[in-house]
N, C-alpha and C positions, 0 to 999 in steps of 0.2 A: 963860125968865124967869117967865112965867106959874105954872107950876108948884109951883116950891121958895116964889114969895108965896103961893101958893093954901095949901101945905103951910104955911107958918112962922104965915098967917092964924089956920091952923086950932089950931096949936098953941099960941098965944098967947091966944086963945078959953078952949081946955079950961084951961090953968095960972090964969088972972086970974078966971073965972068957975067954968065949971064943965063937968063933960064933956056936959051935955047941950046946951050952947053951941056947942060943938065940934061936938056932932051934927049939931044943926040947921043950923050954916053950910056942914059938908061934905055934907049933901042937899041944901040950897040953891044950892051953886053950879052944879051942874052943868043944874039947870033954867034960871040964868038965863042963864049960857051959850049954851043952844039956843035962847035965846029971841034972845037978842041977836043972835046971827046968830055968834057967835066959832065953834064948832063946825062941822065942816067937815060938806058934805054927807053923806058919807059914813060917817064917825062918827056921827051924828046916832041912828041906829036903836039902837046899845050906851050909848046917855045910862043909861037905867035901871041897866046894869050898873054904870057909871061909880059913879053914886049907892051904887049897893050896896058898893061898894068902899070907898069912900071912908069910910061909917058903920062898917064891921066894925071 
């Protein structure tokens, strides 16, 4: 569930604003994620990848 919101977030962002919107919210989530504690222990080390993914 998390996902396809994080996804439709993001794309609702880039159409209404603008794609740098878009940018910013998809390297933002996945800091605050790690921060929150959502991110499982073990995931935690590929967040940067995550990030990188998500902006391309």
């Amino acid at each position: 569930m998390t996902g396809p919101l994080v996804n439709a977030i993001l794309f609702l962002a880039t159409l209404t604003v603008s794609i740098g919107s878009g940018v910013v919210i998809g390297a933002l989530t996945p800091w605050i994620a790690l921060m929150r504690g959502i991110v499982p222990p073990l995931a935690q080390p590929v967040t940067p990848f995550i990030l990188e993914l998500k902006t391309l």
